[in-house]
TIMI-2910 file (N, C-alpha, C, CB; in pm, 1 decimal, decimal comma, always signed):
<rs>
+----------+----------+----------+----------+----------+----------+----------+----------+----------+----------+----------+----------+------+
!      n_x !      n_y !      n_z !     ca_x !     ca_y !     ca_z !      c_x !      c_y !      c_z !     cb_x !     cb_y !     cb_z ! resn !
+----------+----------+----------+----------+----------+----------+----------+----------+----------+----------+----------+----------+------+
! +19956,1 !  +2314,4 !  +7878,5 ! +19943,6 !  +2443,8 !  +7814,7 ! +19859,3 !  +2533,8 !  +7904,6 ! +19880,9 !  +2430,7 !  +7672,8 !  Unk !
! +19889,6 !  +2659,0 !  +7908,9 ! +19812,1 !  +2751,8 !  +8027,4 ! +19677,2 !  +2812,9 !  +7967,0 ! +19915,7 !  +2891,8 !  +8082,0 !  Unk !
! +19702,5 !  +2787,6 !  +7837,2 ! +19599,2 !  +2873,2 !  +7790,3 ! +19483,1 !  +2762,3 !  +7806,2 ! +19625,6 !  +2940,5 !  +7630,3 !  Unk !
! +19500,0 !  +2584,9 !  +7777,8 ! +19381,1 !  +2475,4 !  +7795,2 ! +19403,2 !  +2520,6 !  +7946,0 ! +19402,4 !  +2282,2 !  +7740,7 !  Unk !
! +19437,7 !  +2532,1 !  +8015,4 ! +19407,8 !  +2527,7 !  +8181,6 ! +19297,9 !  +2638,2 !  +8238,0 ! +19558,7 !  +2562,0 !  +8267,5 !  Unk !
! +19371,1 !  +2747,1 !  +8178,7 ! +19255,1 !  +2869,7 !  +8159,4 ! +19138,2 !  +2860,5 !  +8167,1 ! +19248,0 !  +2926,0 !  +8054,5 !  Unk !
! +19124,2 !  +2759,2 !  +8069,1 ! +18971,1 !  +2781,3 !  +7961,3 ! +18930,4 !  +2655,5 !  +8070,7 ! +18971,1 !  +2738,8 !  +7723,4 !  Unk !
! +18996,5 !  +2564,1 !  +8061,2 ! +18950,3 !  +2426,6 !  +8167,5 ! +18912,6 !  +2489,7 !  +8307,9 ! +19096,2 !  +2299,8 !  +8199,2 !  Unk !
! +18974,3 !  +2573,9 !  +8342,0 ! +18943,4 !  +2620,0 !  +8517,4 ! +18803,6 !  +2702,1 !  +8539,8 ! +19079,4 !  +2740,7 !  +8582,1 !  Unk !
! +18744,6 !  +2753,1 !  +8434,8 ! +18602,2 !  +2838,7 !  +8436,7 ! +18490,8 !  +2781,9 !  +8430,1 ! +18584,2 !  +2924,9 !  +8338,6 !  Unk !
! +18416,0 !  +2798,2 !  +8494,6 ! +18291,6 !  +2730,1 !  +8508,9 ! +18190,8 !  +2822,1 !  +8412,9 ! +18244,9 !  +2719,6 !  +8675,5 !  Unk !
! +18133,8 !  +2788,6 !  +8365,1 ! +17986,6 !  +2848,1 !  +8259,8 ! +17926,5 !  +2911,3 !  +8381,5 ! +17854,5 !  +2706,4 !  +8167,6 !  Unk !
! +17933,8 !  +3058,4 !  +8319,5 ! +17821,9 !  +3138,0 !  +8356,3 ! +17828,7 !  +3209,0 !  +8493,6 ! +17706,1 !  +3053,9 !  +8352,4 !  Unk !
! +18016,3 !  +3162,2 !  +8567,4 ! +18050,5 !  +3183,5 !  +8693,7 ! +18159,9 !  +3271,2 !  +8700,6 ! +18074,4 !  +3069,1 !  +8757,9 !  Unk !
! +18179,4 !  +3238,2 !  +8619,6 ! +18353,6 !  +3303,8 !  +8612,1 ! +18423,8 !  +3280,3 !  +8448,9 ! +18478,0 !  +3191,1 !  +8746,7 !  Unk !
! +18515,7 !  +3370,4 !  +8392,6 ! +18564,2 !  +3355,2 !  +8249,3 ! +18709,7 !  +3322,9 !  +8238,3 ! +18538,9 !  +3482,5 !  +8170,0 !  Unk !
! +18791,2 !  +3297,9 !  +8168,4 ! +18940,3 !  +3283,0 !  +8182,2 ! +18939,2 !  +3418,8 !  +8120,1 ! +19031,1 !  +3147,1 !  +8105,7 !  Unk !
! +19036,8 !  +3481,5 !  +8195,0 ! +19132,7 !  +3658,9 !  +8182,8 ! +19130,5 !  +3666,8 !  +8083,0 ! +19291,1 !  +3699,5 !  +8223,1 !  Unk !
! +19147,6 !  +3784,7 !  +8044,5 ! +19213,6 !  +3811,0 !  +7934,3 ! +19371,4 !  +3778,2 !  +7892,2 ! +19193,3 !  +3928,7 !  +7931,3 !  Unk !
! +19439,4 !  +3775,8 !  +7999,6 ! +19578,6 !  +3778,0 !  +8022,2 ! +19624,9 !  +3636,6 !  +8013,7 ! +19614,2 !  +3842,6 !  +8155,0 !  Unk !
! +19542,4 !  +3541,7 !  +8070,0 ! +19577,1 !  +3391,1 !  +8090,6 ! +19575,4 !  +3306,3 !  +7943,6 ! +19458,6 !  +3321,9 !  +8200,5 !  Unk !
! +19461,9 !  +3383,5 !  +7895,7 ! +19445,1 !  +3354,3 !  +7736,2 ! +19595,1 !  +3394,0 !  +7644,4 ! +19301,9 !  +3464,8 !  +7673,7 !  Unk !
! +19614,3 !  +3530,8 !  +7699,9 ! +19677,9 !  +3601,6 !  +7573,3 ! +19847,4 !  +3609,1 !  +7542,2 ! +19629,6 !  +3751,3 !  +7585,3 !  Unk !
! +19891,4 !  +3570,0 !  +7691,6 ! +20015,1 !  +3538,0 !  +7734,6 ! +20093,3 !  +3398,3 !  +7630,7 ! +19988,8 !  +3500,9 !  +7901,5 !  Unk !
! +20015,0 !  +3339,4 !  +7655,0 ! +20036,9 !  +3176,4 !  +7645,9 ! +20053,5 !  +3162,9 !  +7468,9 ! +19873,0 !  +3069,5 !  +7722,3 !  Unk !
! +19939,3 !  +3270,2 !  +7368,4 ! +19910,1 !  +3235,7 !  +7301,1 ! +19954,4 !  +3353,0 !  +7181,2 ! +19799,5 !  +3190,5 !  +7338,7 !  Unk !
! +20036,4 !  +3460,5 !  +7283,7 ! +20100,6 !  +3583,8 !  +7234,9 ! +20213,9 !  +3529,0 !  +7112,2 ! +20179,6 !  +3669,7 !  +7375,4 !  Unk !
! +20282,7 !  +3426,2 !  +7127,2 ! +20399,9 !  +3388,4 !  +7036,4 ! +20361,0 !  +3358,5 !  +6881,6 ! +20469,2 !  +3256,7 !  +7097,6 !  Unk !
! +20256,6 !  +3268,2 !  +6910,9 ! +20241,9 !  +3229,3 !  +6800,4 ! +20141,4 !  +3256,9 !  +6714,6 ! +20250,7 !  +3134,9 !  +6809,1 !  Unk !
! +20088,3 !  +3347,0 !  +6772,9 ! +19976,9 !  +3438,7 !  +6679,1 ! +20027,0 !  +3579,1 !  +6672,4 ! +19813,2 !  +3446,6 !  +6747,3 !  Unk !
! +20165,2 !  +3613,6 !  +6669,3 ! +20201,9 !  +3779,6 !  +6636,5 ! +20207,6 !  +3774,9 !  +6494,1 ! +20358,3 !  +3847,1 !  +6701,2 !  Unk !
! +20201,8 !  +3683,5 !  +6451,6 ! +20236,0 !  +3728,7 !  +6252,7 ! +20111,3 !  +3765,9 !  +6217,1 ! +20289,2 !  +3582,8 !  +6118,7 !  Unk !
! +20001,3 !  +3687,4 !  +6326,0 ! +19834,4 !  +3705,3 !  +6282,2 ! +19867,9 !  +3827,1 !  +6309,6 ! +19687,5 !  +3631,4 !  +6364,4 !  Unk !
! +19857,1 !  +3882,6 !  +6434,6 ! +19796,7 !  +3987,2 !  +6511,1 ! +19845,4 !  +4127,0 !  +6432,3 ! +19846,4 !  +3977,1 !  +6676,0 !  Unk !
! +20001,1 !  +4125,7 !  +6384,1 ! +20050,3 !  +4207,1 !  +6301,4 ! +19991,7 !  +4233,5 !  +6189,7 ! +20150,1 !  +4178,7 !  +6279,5 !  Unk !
! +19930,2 !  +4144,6 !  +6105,4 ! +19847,2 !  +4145,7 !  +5991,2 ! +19711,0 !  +4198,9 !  +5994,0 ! +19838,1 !  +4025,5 !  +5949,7 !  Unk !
! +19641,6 !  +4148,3 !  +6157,8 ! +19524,8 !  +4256,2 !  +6152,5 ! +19526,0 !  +4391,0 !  +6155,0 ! +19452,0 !  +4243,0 !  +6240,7 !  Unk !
! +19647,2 !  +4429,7 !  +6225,2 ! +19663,3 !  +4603,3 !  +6263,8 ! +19692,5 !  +4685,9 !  +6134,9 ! +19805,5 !  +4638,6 !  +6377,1 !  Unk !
! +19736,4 !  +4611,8 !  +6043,1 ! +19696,4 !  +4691,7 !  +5886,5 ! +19578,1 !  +4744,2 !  +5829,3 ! +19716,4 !  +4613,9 !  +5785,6 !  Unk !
! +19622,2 !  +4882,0 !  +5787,5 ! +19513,2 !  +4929,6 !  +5772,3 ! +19440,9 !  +4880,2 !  +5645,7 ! +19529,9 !  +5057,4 !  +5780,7 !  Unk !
! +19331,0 !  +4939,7 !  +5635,2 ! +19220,1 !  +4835,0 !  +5518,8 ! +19256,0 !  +4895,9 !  +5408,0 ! +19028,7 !  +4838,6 !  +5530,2 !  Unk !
! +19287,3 !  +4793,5 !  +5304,5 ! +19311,7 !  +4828,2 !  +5191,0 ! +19458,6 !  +4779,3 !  +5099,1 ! +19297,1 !  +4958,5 !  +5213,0 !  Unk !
! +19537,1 !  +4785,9 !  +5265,9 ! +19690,2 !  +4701,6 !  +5204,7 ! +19701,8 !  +4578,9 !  +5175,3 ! +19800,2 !  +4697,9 !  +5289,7 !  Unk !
! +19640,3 !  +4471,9 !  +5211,2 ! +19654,0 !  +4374,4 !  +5154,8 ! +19644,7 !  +4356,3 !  +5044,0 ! +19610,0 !  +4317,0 !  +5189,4 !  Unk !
! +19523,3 !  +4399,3 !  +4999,1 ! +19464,8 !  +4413,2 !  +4858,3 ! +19579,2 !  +4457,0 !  +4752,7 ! +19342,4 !  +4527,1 !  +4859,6 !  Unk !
! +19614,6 !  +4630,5 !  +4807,3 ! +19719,6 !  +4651,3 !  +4707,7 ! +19865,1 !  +4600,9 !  +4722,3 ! +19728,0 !  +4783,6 !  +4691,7 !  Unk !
! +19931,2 !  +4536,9 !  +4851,9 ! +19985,1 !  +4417,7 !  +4795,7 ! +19988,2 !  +4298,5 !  +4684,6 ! +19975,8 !  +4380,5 !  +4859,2 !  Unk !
! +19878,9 !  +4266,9 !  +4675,5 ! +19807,8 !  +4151,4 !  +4593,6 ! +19822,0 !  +4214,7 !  +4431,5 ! +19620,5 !  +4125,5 !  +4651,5 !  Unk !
! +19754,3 !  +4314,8 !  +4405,8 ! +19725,3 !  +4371,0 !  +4317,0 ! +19915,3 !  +4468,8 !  +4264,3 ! +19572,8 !  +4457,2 !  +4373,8 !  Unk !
! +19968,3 !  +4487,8 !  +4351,5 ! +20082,4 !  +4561,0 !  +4298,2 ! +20192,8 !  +4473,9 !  +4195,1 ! +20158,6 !  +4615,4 !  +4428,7 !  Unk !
! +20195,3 !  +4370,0 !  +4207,6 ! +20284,1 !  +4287,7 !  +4079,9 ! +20186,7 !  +4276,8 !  +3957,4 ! +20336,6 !  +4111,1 !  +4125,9 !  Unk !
! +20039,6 !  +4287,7 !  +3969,7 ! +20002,8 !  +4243,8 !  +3796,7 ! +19985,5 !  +4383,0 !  +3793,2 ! +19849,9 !  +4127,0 !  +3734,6 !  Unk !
! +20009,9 !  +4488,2 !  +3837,9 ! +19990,5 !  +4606,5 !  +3745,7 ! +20122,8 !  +4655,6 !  +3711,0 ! +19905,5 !  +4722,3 !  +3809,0 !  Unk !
! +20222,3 !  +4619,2 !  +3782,4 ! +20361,9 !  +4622,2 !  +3714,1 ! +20369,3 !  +4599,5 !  +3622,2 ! +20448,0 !  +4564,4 !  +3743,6 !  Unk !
! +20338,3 !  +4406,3 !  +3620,3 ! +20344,0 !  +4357,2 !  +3464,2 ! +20236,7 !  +4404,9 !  +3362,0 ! +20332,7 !  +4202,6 !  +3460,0 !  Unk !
! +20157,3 !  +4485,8 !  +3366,3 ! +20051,5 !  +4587,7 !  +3273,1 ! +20126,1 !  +4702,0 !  +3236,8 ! +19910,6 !  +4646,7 !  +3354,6 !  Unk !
! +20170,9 !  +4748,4 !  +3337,2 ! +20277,8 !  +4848,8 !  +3278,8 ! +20341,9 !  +4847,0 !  +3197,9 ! +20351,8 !  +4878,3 !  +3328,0 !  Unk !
! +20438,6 !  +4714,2 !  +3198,2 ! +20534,4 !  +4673,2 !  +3116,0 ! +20490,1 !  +4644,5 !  +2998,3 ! +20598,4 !  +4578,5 !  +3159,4 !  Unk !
! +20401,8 !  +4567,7 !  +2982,0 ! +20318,1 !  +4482,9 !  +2871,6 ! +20290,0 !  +4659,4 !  +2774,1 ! +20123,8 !  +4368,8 !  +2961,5 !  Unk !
! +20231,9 !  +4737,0 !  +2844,9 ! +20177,3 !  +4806,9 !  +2761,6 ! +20246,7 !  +4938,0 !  +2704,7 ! +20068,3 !  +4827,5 !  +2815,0 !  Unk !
! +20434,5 !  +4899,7 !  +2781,6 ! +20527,2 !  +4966,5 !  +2723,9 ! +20575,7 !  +4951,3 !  +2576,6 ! +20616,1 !  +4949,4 !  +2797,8 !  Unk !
! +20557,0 !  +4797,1 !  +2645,0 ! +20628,1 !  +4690,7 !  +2521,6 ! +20521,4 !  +4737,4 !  +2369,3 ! +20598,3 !  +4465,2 !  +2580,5 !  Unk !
! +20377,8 !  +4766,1 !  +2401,0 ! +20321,0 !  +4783,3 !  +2318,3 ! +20329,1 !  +4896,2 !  +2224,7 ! +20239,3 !  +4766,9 !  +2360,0 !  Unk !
! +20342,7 !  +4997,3 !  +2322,6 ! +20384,5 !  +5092,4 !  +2242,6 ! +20527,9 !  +5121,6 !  +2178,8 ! +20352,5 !  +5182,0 !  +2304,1 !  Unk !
! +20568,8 !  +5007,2 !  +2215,6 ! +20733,6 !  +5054,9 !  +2144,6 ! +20829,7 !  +5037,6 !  +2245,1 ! +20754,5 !  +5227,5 !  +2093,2 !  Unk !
! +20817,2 !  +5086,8 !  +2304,5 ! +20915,5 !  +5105,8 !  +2438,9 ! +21006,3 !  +4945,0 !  +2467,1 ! +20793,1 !  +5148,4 !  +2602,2 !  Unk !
! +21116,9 !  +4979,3 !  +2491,3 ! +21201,0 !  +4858,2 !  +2481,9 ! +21281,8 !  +4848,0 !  +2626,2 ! +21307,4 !  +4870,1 !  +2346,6 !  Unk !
! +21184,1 !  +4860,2 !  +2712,4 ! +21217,5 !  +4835,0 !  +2891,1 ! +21286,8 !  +4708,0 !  +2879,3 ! +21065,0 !  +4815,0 !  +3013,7 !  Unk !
! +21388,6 !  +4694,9 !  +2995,0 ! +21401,8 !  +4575,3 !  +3038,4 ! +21317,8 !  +4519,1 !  +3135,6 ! +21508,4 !  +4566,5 !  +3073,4 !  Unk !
! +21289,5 !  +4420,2 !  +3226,2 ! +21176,0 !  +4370,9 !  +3294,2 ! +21285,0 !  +4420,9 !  +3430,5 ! +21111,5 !  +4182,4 !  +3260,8 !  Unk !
! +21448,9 !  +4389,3 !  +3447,1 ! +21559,9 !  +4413,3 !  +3558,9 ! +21562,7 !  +4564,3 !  +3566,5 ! +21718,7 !  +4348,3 !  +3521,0 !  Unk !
+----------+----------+----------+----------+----------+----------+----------+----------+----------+----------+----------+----------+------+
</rs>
């Protein structure tokens, strides 16, 4: 793996592995991460939060009368 070779080839305090040698290697399988950080603050949350206030909606249609379907 290039990215253990990287990190294996630097000596403490002499030299660092690139930025590039790191990021190449390790670009594939951390884009779902990397995509998820570049969201701005706050969407996750209202992801999370957007289905139980649907079902509050509904619930409190149903309460008043209202004869929604859930489809």
């Amino acid at each position: 793996d290039r990215a253990v070779q990287a990190i294996g080839s630097a000596t403490p305090t002499t030299t660092a592995p690139t930025e590039t040698a790191l990021y190449v290697p390790l670009s594939p399988e951390g884009a779902a991460i990397r995509d998820q950080l570049r969201r701005p603050a706050g969407t996750y949350a209202r992801d999370i939060l957007s289905r139980p206030l649907v079902d509050l909606s509904w619930v409190s249609s149903r309460l008043e009368g209202n004869t929604y379907s859930p489809t």
